[in-house]
N, C-alpha and C positions, 0 to 999 in steps of 0.2 A: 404322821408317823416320823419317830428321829431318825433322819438319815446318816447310816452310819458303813463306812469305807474300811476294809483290811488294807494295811501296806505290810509287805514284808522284803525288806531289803535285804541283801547278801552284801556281806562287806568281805573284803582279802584278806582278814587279819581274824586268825582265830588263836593265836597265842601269847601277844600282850597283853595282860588285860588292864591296864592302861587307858588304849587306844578304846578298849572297847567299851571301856565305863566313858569314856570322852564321848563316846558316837550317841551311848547311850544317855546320860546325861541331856544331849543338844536336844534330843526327841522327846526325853520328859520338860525339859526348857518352856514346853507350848502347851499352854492352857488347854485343858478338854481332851488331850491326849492319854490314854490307858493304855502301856507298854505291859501287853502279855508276857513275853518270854524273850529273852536273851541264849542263843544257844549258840557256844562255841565251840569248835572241833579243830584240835591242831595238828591233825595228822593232816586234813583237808587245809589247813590253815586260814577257814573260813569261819563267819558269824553269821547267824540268821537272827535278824530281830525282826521280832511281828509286835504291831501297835493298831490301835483302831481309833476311831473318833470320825467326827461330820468332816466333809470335806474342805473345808478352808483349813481347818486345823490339822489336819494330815498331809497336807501339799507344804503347811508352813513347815510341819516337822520333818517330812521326807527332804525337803530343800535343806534344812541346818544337818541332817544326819549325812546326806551329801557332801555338803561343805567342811563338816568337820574331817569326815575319812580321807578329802583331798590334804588336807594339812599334814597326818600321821601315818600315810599310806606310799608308799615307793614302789610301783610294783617292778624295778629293774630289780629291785634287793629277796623280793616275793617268790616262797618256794611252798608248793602245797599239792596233795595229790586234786586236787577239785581244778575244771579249767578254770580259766576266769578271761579277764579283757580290762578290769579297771579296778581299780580302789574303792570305787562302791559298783559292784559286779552287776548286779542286774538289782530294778526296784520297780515291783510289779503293784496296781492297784485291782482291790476285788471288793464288788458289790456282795456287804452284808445284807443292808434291810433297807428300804425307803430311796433304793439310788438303782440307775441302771447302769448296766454294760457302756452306752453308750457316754453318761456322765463320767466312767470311770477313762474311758478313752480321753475323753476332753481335759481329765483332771490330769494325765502323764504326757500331754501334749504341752498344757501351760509349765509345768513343773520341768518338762524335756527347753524347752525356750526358756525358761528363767535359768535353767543349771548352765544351760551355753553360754546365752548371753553375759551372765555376772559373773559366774565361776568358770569361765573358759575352759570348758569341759566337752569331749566332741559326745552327743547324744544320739542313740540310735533306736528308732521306737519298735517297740515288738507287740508280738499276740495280735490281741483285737485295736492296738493302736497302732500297726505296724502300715508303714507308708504304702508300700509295694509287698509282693508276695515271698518273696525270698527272703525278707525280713520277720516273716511270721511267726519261725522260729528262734529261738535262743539259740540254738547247738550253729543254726548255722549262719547266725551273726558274727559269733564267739570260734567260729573253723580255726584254729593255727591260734588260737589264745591270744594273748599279752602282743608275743614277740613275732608273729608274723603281722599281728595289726599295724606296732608301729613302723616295720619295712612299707607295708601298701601304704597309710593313712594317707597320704597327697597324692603320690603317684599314682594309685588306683584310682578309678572313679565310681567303681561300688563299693569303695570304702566311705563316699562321702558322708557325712553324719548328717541327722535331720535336722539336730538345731550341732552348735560352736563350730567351733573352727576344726578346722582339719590339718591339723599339726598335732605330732607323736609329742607328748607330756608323761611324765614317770609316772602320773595316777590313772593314765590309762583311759578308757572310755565307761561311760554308763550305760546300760540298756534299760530304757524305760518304757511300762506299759499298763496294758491292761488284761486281766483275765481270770476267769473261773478259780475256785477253790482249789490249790495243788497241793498231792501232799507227799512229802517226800519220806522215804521209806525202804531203809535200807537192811539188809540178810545177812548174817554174817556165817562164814562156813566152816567146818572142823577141820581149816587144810588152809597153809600158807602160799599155795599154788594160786597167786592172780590171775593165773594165763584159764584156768580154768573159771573163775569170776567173769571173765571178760567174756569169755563164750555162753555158759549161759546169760550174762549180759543182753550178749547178742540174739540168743534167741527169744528172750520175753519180747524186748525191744518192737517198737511197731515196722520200724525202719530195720528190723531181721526177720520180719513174719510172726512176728509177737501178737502184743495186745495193742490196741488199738492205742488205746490212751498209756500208755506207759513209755515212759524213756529211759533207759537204762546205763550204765557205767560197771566197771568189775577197776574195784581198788583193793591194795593192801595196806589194812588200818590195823594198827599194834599188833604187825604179826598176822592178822588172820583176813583171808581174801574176802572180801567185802563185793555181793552186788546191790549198788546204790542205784537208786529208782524214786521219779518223781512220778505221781501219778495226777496224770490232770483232770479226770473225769472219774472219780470212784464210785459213779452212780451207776455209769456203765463199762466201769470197768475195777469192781471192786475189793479192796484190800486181799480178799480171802481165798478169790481165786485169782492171784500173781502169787502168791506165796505160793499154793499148792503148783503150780508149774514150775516156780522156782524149785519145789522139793521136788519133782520127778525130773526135771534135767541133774539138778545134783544127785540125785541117784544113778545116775548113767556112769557115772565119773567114782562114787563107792564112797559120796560125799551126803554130810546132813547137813543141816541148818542147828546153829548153836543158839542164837539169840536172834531176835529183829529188833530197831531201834526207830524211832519215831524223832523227826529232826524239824523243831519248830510244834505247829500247833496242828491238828485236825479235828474234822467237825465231828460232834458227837454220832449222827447218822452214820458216818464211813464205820465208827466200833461197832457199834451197835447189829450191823448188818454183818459183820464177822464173827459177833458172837452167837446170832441167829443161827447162820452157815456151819457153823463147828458144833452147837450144841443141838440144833435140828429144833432151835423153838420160832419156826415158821410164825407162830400166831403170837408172837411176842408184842405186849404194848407197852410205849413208854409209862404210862401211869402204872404198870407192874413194878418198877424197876422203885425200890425206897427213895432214893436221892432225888429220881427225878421227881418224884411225888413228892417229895418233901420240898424241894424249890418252888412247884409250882403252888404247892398253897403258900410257901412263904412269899412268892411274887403276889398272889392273889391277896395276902393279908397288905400288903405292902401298897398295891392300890388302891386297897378303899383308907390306908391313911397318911392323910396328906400333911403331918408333923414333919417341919423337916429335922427330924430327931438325928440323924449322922453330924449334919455342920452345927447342929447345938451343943454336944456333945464334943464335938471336934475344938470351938472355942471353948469348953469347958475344962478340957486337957491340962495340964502341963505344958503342953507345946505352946511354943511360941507364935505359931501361924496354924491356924486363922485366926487372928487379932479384929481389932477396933479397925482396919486398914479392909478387911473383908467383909467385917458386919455394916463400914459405912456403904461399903454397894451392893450388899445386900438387900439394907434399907432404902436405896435409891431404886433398886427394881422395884421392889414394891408400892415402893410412891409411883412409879410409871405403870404398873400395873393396876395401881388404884384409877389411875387417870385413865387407863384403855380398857376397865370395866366399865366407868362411868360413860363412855364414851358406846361401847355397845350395847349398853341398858337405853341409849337415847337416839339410838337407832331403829329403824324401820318404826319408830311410834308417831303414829297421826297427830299428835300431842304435840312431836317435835319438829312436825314437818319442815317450819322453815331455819331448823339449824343442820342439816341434814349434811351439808357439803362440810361445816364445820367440825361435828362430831368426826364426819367420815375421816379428815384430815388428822383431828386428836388420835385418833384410834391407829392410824395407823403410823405417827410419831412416838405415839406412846410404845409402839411393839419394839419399834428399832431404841428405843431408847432402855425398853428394858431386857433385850436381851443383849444388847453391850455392858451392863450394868449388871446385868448377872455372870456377865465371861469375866466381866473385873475381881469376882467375885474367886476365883482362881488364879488370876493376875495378879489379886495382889500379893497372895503367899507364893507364887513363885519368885515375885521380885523381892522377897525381903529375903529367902530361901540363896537368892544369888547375890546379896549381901555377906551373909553368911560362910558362902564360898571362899569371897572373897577375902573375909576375915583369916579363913581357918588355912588359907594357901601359905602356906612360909616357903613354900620351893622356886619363888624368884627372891627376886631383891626388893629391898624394903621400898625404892621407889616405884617398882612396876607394882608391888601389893597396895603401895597406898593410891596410886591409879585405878588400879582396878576396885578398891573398896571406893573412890568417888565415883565414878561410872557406875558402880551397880546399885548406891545411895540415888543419885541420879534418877535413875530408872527404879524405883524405889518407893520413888516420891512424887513420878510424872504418871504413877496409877491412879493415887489418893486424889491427887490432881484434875484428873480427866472426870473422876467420880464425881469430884465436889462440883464440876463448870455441868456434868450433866442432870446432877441434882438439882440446880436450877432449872433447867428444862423440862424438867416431871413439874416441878412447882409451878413452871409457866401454865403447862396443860391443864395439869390441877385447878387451879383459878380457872381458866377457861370452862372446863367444865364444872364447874362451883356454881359460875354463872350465867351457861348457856345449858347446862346438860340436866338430865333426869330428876325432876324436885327430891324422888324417894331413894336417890344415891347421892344427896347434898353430903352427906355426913361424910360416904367415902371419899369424898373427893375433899372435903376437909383434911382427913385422915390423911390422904396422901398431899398435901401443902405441910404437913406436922412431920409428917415421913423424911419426907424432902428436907425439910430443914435442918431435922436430926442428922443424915444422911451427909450434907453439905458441912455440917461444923465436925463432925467425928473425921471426913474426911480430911480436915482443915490442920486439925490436932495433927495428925499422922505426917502431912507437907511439911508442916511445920519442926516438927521434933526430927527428919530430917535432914531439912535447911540448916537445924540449926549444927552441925557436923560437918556440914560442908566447906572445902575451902573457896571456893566461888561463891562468895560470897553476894554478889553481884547478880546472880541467878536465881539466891534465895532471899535475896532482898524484892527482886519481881515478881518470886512468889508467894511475898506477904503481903503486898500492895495486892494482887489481883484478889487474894485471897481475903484480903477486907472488902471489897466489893461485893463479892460472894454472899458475905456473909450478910453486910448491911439487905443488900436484894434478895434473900432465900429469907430474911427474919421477915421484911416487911410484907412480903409473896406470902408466907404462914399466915401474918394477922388478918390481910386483907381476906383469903380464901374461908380464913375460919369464918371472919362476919359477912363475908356475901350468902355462905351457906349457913348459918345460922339462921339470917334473915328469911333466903327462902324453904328452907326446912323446917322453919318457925320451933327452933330446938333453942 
């Protein structure tokens, strides 16, 4: 099953949007990352971006979305009705599918130690990764916001952070964590009266004798008194009855509800169950519903075929990525993939008994080699992607642009790179298994020494064209040299594999 992570960081800054395409930007930056929604509110003068993907790839992008907001973000200069405590306010991790509670704890513990240590950032962990128990909550991390944190930061010692140092800095601190699906969900009133927001505030509130799961706020956003509510449990404590308590406190007051707004993303269940509850279709199923029924046969069509018709399609474009730079490691997974089929066709067979340790080792080089070889696969159109950037910047000087177009050439060119040194590697296995593995998969494991090769010189093409733009020359002189190696040893790795398995495939 793909395990797959929610992050949704809150960032201080909901009215440049500048800063905020920058935050966003560093998060798309990371291969395998899918940024749902951007939502900015400048009355709160805050941003919620929610993104998803496996967990290495979400720790790498929550770490750059941290570090870029410390860059852009001041919070002495920072005015918004929302509390906050830092430049990047709280960044919380939530188990979608195939990952637990417990992984997500681990994964804002390493992310809480990496933002301290490199980016001297003081980190304070919450929810289900929170150290101690008075840190459990956000509200009461975040007591006296901003400006009382940095009076305590050193002189207190329940200010002390989990992971950096403990000295007041203008970006303020991080709260990092773990936890359930939250959704936040705010009411807006027909009255410019806050004072009355903030009371019924208080009474949904669980911490007013409210609801259990619900935390509340009463703000004044363009004019009209706002009570803002994150709900952390809408299974048992769901969208449709907080609202209806919100309409019968604001009735006391001679107040309606004008609008509700939905800030960031919720799951389809939370709607779903409020449209139940208002329309009284208790026996309501999701296959009733068109859209879902229609996705799910479109899912359904979609895995019985395994064309992978989006990235054919995708180099077929116009667009310039995915290129020859993506089909070369696309072509090298599946040379590693031919090699780690070949390898479990010649397992558990009596036939093969005594290659048994061998196969076992291909099989499991082959996996690590092609699912790097598949993430390059997104790599490389991101790094030519940040060439491009680099191009299109005229807002420095012409020497910092032509630095930055060599750094991200650089990086460019150290993808095609990695591809081609590991396309040798599939081609190793390949032979290996040409000549130790399943007589009646000779042919695939041919196939994949042919893969491999193709794989290795497409990526060669791509170093090369490159190097040859570069003014260090010197670096792309060592990547022609390594890169003839390459090639003499992935051509000869073809021939040999084709004629050991022709030989025993008798083809």
């Amino acid at each position: 099953m793909l395990k797959l992570v929610e992050c949704v960081p809150n960032f201080s800054e909901g009215r440049r949007t500048s800063v905020i395409e920058a935050i966003a930007a560093a998060i798309r930056s990371v291969p395998g990352i899918r940024l749902l929604g951007t939502d900015p509110d400048p009355d709160h003068n805050r941003t919620v971006i929610t993104f998803v993907g496996e967990p290495e790839p979400v720790e790498e992008a929550a770490f750059r979305a941290i570090a870029e907001a410390q860059k852009h973000i001041n919070l002495d200069n920072h005015q918004g009705e929302h509390p906050r405590i830092g430049a990047t306010d709280v960044c919380p991790f939530i188990p979608v599918s195939g990952i637990t509670m417990a992984d997500c704890v681990q994964m804002a513990r390493r992310v809480g130690e990496r933002v301290g240590q490199e980016l001297g950032i003081a980190v304070y962990l919450y929810g289900e990764a929170a150290t101690r128990p008075e840190r459990e909550k956000l509200a009461d991390i975040r007591k006296g916001e901003y400006e009382l944190w940095k009076q305590e930061i050193g002189p207190n010692p329940a200010r002390q952070p989990d992971f950096g140092p403990a000295v007041a800095q203008p970006w303020g601190a991080t709260v990092i964590g773990a936890r359930p699906f939250l959704i936040a969900y705010n009411l807006y009133l027909n009255s410019d009266k806050v004072e009355v927001a903030k009371k019924i505030a208080a009474a949904v509130r669980f911490t007013g004798g409210g609801f259990r799961y619900v935390q509340a706020l009463g703000f004044l956003v363009e004019g009209q008194a706002q009570v803002s509510m994150n709900l952390t449990n809408f299974e048992k404590t769901p969208i449709h009855r907080v609202q209806e308590m919100v309409k019968r406190e604001a009735a006391q007051y001679g107040l309606t509800i004008t609008k509700a707004e939905l800030v960031g993303l919720a799951p389809q269940k939370a709607l779903l169950e409020a449209a139940k509850a208002y329309l009284q279709l208790d026996g309501l199923k999701d296959e009733q519903i068109l859209e879902l029924r229609m996705a799910q046969v479109a899912a359904d069509e979609a895995a019985a075929d395994i064309t992978p018709t989006p990235f054919i399609e995708a180099v077929a474009s116009q667009e310039p990525a995915p290129g020859g730079g993506a089909v070369a490691a696309l072509a090298g997974a599946l040379a590693a993939a031919l090699a780690q089929m070949v390898a479990g066709l010649t397992l558990g067979r009596k036939k093969y008994a005594d290659v048994q340790v061998q196969a076992q080792s291909v099989l499991a080089e082959a996996e690590k080699l092609r699912l790097e070889l598949t993430q390059a696969v997104a790599e490389d159109a991101a790094a030519f992607e940040q060439v491009m950037v680099a191009i299109r910047n005229k807002g420095v000087s012409p020497e910092e642009r032509q630095a930055a177009i060599e750094q991200a050439t650089i990086g460019a060119a150290e993808v095609p790179l990695r591809v081609a040194r590991l396309s040798v590697q599939a081609a190793r296995l390949a032979k290996e298994m040409a000549a130790l593995g399943n007589i009646n998969a000779a042919s695939d494991a041919a196939a994949g020494g042919i893969m491999a090769r193709a794989a290795a010189h497409i990526a060669s093409l791509n170093v090369k064209t490159n190097a040859a733009g570069l003014q260090d020359q010197t670096l792309a002189q060592s990547w022609r040299q390594e890169l003839a190696q390459i090639e003499a040893e992935v051509n000869t790795l073809a021939e040999e594999i084709t004629l050991v398995a022709a030989q025993r495939g008798g083809f």
